[in-house]
DRENKE-681958 format. One record per residue (C-alpha): x, y, z; residue number from 0; residue in three letters. Coordinates in steps of 0.001 Angstrom, whole numbers, plus 524288, in hexadecimal, padded with zeros to 5 digits. Layout:
<recs>
@u = X v = Y w = Z seq = NUM type = ALA
...
</recs>
This chain:
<recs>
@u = 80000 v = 80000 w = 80000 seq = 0 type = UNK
@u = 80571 v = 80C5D w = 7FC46 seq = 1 type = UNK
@u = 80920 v = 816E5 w = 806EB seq = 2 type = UNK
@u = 7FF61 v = 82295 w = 80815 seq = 3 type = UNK
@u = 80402 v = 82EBF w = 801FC seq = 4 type = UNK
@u = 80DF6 v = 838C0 w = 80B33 seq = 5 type = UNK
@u = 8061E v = 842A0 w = 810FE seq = 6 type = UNK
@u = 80C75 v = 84ECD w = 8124D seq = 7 type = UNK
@u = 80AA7 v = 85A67 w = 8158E seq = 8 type = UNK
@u = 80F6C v = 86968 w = 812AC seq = 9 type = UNK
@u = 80E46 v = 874AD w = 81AA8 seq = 10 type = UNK
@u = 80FA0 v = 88053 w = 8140A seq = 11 type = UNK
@u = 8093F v = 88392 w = 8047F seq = 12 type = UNK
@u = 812A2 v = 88E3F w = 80063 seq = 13 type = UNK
@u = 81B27 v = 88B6C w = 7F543 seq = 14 type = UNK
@u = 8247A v = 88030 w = 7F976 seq = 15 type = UNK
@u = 8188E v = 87852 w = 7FF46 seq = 16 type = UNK
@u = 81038 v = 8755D w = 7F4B8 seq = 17 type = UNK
@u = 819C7 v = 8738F w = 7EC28 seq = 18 type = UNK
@u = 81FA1 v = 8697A w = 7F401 seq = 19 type = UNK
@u = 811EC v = 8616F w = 7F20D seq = 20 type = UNK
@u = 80FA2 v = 86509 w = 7E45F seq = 21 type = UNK
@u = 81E55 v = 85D66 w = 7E30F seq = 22 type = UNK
@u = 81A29 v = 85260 w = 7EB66 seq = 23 type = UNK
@u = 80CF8 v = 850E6 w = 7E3E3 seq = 24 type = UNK
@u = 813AF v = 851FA w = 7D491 seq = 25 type = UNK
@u = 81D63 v = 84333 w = 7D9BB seq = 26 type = UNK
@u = 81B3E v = 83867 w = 7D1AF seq = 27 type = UNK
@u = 81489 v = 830CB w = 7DAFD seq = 28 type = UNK
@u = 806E5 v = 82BB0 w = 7D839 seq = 29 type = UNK
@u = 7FCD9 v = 8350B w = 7DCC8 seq = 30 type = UNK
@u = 7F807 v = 82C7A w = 7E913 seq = 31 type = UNK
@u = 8056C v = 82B6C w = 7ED4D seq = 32 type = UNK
@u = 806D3 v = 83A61 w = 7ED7C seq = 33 type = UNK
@u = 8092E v = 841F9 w = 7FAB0 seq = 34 type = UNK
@u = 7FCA6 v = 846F7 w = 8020C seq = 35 type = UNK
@u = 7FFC9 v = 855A1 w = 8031B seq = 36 type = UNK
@u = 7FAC1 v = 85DF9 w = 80C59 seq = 37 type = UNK
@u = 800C1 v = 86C28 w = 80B81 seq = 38 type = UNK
@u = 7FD78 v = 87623 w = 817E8 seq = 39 type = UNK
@u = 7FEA8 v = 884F8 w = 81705 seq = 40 type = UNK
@u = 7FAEB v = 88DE6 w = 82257 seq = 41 type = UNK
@u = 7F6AE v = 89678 w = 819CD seq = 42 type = UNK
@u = 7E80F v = 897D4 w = 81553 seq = 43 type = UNK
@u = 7EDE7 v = 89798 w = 807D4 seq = 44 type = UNK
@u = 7FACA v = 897F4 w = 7FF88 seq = 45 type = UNK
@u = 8012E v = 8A35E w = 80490 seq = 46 type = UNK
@u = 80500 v = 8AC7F w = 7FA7A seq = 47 type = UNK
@u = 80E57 v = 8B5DB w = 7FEBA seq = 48 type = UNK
@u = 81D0F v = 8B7EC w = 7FCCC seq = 49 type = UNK
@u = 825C8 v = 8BB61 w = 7F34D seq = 50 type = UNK
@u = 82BB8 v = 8B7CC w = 7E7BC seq = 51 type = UNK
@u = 8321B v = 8AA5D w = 7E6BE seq = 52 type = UNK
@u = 83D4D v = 8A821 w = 7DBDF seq = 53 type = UNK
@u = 83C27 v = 899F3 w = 7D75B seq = 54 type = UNK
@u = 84891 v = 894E8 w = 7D0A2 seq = 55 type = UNK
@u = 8501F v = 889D1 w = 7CFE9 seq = 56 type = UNK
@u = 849BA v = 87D05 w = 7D59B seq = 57 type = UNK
@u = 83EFF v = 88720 w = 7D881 seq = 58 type = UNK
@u = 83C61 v = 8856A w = 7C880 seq = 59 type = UNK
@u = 83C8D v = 87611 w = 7C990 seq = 60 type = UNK
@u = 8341B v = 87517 w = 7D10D seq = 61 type = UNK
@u = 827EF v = 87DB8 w = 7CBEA seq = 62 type = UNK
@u = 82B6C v = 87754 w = 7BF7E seq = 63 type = UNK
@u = 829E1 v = 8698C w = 7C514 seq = 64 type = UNK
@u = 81D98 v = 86DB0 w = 7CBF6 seq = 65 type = UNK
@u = 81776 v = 873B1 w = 7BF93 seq = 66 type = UNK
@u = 815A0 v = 88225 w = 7C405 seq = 67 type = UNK
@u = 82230 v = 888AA w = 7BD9A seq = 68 type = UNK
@u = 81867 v = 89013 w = 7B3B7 seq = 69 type = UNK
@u = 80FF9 v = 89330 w = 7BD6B seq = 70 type = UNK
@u = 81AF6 v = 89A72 w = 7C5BE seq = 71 type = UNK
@u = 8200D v = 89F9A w = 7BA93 seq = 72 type = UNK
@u = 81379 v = 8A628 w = 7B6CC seq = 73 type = UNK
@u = 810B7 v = 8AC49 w = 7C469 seq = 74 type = UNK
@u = 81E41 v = 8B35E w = 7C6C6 seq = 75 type = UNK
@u = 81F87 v = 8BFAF w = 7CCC7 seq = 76 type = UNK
@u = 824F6 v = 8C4C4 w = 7BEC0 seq = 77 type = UNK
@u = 831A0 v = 8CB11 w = 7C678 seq = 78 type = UNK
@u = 83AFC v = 8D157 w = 7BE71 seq = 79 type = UNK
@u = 847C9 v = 8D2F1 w = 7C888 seq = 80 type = UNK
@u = 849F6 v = 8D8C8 w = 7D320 seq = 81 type = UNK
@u = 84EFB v = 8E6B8 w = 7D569 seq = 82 type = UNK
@u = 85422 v = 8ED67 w = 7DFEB seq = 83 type = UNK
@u = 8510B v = 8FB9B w = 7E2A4 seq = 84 type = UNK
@u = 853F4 v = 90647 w = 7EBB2 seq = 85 type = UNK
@u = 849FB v = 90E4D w = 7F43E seq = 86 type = UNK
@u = 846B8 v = 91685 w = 7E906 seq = 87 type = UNK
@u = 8438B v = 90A47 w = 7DEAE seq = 88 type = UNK
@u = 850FB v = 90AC6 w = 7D782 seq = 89 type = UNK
@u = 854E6 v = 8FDF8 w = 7D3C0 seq = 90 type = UNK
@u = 863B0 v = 8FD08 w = 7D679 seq = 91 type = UNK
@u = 864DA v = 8EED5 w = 7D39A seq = 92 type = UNK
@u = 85D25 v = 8E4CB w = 7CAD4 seq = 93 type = UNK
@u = 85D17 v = 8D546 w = 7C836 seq = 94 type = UNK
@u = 853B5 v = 8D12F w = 7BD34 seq = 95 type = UNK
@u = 84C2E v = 8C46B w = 7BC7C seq = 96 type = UNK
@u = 8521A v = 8B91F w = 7B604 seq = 97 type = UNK
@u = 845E5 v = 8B56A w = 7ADE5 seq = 98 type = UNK
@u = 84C4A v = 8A7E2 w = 7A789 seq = 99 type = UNK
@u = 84EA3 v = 8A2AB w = 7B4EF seq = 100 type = UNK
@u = 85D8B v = 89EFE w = 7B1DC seq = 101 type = UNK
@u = 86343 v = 8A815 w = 7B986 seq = 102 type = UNK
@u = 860BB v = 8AC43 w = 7C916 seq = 103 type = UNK
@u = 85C8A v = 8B946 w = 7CA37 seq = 104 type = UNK
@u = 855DE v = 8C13A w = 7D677 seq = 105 type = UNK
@u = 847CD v = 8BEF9 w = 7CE40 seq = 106 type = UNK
@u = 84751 v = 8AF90 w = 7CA66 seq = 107 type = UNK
@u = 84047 v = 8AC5E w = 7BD7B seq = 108 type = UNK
@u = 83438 v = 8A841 w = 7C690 seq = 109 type = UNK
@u = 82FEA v = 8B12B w = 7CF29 seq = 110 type = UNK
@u = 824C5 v = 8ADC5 w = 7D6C5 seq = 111 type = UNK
@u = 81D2C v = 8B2C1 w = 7E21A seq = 112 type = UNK
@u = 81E3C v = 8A86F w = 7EE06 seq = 113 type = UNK
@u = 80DE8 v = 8AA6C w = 7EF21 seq = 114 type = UNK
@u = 80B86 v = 8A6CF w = 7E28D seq = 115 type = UNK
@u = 81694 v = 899CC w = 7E166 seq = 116 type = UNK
@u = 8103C v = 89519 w = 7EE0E seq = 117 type = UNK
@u = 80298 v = 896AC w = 7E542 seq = 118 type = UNK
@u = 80647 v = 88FF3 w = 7DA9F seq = 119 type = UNK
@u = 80CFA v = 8845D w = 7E16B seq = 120 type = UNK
@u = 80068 v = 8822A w = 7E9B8 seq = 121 type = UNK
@u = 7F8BC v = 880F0 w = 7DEFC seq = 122 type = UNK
@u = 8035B v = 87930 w = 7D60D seq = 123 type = UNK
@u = 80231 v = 86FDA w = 7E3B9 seq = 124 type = UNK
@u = 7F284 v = 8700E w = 7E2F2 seq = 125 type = UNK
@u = 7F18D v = 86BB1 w = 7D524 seq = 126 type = UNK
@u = 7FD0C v = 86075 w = 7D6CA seq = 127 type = UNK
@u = 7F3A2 v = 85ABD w = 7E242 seq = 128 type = UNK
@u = 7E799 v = 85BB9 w = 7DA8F seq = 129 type = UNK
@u = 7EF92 v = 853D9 w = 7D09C seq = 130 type = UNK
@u = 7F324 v = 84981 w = 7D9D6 seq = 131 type = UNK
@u = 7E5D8 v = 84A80 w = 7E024 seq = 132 type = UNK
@u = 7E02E v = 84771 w = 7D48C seq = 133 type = UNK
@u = 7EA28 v = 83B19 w = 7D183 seq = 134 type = UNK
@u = 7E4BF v = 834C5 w = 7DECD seq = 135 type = UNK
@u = 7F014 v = 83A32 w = 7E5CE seq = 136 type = UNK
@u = 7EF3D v = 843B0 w = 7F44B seq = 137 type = UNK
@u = 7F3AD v = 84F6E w = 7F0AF seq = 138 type = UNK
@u = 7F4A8 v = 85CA2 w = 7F776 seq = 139 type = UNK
@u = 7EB83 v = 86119 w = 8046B seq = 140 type = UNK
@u = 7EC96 v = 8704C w = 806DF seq = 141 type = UNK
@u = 7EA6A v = 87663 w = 814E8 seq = 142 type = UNK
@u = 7EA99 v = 884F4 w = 815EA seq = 143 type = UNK
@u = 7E9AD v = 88C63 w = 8225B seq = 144 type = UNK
@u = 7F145 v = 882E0 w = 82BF3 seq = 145 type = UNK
@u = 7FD14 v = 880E2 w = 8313B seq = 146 type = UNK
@u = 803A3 v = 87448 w = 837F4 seq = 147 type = UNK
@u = 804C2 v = 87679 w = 8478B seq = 148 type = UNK
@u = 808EF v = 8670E w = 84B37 seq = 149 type = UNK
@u = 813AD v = 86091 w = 843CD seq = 150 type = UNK
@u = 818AB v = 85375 w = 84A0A seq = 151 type = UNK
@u = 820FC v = 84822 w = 842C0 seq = 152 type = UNK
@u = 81DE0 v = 83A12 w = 846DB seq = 153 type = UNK
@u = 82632 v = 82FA3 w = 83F7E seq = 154 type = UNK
@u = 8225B v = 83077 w = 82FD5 seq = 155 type = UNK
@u = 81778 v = 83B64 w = 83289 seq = 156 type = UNK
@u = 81566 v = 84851 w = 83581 seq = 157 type = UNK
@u = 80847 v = 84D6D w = 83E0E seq = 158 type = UNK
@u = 80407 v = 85A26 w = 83D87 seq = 159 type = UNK
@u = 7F8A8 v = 86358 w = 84241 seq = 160 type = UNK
@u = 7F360 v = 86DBD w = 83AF4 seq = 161 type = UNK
@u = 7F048 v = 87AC1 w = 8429E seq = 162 type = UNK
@u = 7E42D v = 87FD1 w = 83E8C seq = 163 type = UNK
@u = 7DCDB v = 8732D w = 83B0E seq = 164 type = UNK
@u = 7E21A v = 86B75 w = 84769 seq = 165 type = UNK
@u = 7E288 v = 85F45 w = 83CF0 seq = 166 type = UNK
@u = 7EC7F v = 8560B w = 84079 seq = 167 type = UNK
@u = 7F3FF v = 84CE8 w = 83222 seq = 168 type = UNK
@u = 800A3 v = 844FD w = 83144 seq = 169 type = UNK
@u = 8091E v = 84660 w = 8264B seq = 170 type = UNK
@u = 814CB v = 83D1F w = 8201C seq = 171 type = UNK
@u = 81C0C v = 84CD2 w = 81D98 seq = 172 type = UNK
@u = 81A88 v = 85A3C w = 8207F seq = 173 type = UNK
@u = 821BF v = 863B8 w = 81803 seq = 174 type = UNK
@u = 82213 v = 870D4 w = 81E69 seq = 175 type = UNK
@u = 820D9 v = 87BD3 w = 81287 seq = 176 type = UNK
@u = 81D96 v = 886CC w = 81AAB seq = 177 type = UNK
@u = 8281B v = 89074 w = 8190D seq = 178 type = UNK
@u = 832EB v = 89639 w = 820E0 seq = 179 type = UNK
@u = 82BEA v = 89773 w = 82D85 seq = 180 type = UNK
@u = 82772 v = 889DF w = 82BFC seq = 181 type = UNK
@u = 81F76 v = 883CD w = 836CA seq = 182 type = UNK
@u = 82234 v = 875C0 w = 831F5 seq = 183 type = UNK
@u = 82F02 v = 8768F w = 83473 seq = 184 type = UNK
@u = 82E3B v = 87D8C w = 84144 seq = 185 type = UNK
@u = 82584 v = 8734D w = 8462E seq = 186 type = UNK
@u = 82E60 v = 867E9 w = 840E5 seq = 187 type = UNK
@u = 83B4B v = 86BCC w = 845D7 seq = 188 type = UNK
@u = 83884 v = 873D2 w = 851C9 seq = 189 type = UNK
@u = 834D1 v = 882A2 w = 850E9 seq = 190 type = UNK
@u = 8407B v = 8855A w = 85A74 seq = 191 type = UNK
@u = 84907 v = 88187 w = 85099 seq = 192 type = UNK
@u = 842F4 v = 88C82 w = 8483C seq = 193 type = UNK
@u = 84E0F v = 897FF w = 84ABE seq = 194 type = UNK
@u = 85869 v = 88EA2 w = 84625 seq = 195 type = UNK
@u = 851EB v = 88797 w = 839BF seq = 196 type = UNK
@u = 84C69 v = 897A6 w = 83402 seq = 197 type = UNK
@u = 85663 v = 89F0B w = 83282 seq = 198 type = UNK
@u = 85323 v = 8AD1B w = 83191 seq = 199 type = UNK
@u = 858A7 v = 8B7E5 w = 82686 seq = 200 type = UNK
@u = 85754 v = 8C414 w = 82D96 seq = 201 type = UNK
@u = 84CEE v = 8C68F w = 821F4 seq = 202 type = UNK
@u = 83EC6 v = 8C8B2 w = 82285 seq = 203 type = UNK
@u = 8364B v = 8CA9E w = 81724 seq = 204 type = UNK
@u = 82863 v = 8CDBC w = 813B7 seq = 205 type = UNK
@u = 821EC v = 8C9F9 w = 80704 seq = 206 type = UNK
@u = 8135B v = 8D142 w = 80119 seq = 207 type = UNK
@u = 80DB5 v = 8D459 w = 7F583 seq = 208 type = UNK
@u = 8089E v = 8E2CE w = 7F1B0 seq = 209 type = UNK
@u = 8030F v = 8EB46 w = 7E730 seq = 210 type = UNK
@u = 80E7E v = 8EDE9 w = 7DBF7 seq = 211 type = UNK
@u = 812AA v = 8FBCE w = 7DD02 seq = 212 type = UNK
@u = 8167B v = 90494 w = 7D277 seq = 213 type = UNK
@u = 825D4 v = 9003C w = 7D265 seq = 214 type = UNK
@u = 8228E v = 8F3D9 w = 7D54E seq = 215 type = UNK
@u = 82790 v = 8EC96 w = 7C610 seq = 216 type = UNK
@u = 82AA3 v = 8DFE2 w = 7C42A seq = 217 type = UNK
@u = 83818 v = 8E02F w = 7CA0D seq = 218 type = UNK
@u = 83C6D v = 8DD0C w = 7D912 seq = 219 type = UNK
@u = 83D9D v = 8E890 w = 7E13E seq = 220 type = UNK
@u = 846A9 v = 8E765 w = 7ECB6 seq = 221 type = UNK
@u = 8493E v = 8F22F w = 7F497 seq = 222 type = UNK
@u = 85340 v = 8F1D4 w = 7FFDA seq = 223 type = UNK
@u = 852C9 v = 8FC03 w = 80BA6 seq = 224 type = UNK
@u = 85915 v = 8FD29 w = 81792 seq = 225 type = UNK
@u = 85996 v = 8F3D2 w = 822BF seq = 226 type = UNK
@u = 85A7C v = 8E77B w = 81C42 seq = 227 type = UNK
@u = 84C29 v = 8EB31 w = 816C4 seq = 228 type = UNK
@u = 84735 v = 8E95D w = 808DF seq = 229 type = UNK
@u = 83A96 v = 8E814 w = 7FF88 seq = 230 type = UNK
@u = 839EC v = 8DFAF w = 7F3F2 seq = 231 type = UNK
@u = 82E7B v = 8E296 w = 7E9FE seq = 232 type = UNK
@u = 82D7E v = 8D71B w = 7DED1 seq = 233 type = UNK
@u = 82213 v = 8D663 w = 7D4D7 seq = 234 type = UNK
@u = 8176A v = 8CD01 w = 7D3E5 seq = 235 type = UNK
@u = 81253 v = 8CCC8 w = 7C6C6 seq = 236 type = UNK
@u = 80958 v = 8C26F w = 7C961 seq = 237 type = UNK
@u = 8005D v = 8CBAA w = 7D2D6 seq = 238 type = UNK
@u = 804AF v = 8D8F9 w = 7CDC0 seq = 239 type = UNK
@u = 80967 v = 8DB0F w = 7DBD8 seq = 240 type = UNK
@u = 81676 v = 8DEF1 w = 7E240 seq = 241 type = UNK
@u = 81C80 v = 8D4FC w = 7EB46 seq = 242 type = UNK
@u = 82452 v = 8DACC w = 7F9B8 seq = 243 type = UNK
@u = 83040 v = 8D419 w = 7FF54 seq = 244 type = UNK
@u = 8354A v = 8DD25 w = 80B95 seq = 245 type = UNK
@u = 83F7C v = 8D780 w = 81442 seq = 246 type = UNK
@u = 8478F v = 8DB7D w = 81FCC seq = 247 type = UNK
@u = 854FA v = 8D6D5 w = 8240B seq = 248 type = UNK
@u = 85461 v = 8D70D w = 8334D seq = 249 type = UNK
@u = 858D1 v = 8CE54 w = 83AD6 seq = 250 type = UNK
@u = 8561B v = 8D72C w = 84831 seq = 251 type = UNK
@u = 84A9E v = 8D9AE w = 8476A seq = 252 type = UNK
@u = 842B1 v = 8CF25 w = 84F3B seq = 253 type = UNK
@u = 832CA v = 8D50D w = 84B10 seq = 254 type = UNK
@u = 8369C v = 8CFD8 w = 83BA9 seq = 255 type = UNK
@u = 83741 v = 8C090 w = 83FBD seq = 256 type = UNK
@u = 82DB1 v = 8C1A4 w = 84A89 seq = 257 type = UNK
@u = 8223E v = 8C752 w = 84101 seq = 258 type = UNK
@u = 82807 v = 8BC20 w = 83754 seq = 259 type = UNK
@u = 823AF v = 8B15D w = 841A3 seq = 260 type = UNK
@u = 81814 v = 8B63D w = 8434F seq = 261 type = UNK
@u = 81491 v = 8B19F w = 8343C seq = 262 type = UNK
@u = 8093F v = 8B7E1 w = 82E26 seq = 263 type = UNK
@u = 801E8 v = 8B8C0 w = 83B6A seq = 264 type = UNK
@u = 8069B v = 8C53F w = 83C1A seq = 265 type = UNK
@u = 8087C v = 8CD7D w = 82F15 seq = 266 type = UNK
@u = 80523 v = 8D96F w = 83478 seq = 267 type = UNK
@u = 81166 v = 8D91D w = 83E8B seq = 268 type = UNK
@u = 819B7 v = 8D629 w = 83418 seq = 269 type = UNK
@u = 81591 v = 8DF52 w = 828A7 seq = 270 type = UNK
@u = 8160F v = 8EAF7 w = 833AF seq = 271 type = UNK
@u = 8262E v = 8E64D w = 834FC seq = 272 type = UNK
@u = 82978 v = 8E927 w = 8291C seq = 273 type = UNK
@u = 821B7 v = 8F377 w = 82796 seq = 274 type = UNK
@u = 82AAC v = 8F9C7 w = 83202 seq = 275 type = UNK
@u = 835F2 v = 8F3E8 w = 829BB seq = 276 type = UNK
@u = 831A3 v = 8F926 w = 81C42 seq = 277 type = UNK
@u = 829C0 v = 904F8 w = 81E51 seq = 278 type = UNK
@u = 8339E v = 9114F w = 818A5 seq = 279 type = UNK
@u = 83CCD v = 90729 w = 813CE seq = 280 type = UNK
@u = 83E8E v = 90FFE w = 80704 seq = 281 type = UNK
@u = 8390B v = 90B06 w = 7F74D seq = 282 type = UNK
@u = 82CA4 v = 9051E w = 7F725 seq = 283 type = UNK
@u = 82B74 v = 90214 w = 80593 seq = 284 type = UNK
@u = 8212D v = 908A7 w = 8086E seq = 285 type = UNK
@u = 81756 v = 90348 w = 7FF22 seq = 286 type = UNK
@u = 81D19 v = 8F54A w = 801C9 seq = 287 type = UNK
@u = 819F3 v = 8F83F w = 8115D seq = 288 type = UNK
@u = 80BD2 v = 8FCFC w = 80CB6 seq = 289 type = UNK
@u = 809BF v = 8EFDA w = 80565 seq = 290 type = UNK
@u = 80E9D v = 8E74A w = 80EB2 seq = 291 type = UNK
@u = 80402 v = 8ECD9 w = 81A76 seq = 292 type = UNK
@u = 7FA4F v = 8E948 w = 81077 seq = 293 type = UNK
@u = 7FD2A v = 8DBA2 w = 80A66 seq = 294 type = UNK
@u = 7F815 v = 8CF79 w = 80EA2 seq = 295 type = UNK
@u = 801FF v = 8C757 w = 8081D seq = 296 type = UNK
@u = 80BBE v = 8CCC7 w = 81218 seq = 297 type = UNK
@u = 81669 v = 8BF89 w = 81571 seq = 298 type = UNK
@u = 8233D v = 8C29B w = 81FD7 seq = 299 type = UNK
@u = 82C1E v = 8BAC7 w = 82358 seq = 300 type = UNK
@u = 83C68 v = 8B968 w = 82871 seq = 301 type = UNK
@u = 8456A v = 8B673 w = 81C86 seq = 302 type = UNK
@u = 84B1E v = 8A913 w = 820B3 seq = 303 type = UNK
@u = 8523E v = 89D5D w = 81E08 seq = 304 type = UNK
@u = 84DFD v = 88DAE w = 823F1 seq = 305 type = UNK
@u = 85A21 v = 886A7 w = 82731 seq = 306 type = UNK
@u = 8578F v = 878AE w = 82B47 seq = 307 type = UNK
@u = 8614B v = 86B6C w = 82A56 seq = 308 type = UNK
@u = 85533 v = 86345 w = 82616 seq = 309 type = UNK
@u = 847F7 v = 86811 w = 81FE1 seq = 310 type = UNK
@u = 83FBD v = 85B8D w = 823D7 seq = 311 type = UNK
@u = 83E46 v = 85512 w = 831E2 seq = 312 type = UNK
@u = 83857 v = 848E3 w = 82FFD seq = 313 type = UNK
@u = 82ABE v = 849DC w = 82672 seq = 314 type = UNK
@u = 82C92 v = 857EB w = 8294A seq = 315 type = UNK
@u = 83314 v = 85F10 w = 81D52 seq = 316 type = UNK
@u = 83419 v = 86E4C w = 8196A seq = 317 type = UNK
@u = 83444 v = 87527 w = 80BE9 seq = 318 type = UNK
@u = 83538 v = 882C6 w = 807E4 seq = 319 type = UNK
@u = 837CA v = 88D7D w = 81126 seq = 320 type = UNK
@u = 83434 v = 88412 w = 81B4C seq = 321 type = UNK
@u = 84269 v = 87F4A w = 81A46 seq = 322 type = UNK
</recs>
């Protein structure tokens, strides 16, 4: 008698986590004998801010292998380069895009906006399951609006609890996909080992969306002030919008990581931070200070690095930022 299908499950439906099932779903195994997929996002939905993501390399490989490279490549941000100007808009120095993709420039060949990759792979991961649905095989649950709270390993499974729901399941694996702050991995190999395995830049950013100004052209902005301060405006063809990178270097400055920890429970506390940071900063600051009280696609967080000697404990594995 054959052995059941793995069941696995995913926590986090971003970029790297559906993906991952859409590559376990497109094996050559018979349908039946495909994984049962469950993928978990806290979220009530894909989340859809952030900014642009560069995909070269293996990046390339893979969209090709999963089918969706002309689907990226027709929802790019339509960047030119990037220049970078002084307080009164003068570009001093410029790096155009390398449109062929041969060589590496500031501005890859595929520019994409991380809301709208983590789009596209969710639904490139719906249709694959309907596709193996359809063959007689499991294919992919989605849960939106929970979060894991209980995460125990006993011999070849892994038990878990959801928070809101309060419904107990076992899985064969849990991959954690949830990003740099990742609560799988906290829970698997000890939150007090936290400080040692996230190591911190010195570098906090914030990432929103806002209404294309009148110098706003298809080109990178990138403006650099004093105190280790600076605004990045890049195009986004796609919604005729302008998207804001700002970013301090400070590593004294205790308020920028606590706001960070508090997630997006309170935007508010951290919007009104760099507001103190950015407001009379010189160029364009003050309209990008103005937009930023006002959007609701408003995502802050520390610029950091995971550094970890394995990225699986037992039939607990990381991907992505997570790691």
């Amino acid at each position: 008698m054959a052995a059941p299908p793995l069941k696995i499950l995913i926590v986090g439906c971003s970029v790297a986590g559906p993906l991952l099932a859409t590559c376990l779903l497109i094996s050559d195994l018979p349908a039946a004998e495909k994984p049962q997929i469950t993928i978990l996002e806290r979220a009530s939905g894909v989340r859809t801010q952030g900014q642009n993501v560069d995909v070269r390399g293996a990046g390339v490989t893979i969209i090709k292998k999963l089918g969706i490279e002309g689907l990226i490549r027709a929802s790019t941000t339509g960047e030119e380069g990037v220049q970078f100007v002084d307080e009164h808009n003068r570009v001093w120095a410029a790096f155009g895009a390398d449109k062929t993709g041969k060589t590496s420039t500031p501005t890859a060949d595929i520019e994409i906006l991380r809301g709208r990759l983590a789009e596209i792979c969710y639904q490139r991961s719906r249709t694959i399951s309907d596709q193996v649905q359809q063959q007689g095989g499991p294919g992919i649950g989605y849960i939106f609006g929970d979060y894991l709270d209980e995460l125990e390993q006993n011999g070849d499974r892994v038990n878990v609890r959801f928070a809101k729901s309060g419904r107990r399941e076992s899985y064969d694996i849990v991959i954690g996909a949830d990003g740099l702050q990742s609560l799988t991995r906290r829970m698997t190999w000890g939150a007090e080992g936290e400080k040692e395995r996230l190591k911190l830049l010195g570098m906090y950013g914030a990432y929103f969306s806002m209404s294309r100004g009148e110098r706003d052209t298809m080109w990178r902005r990138w403006f650099h002030t004093t105190g280790r301060r600076a605004i990045m405006l890049r195009p986004d063809e796609q919604n005729g919008k302008t998207t804001a990178f700002l970013y301090v270097i400070n590593d004294k400055d205790d308020r920028l990581m606590s706001v960070a920890e508090a997630g997006r429970g309170d935007v508010d506390a951290q919007k009104r931070l760099l507001q103190e940071y950015f407001q009379g900063a010189g160029w364009e600051s003050g309209r990008v200070v103005r937009e930023m009280l006002t959007t609701d696609d408003f995502y802050y967080n520390p610029i950091a690095q995971i550094k970890m000697d394995k990225w699986s404990r037992g039939r607990v594995v990381l991907v992505g930022d997570a790691g």
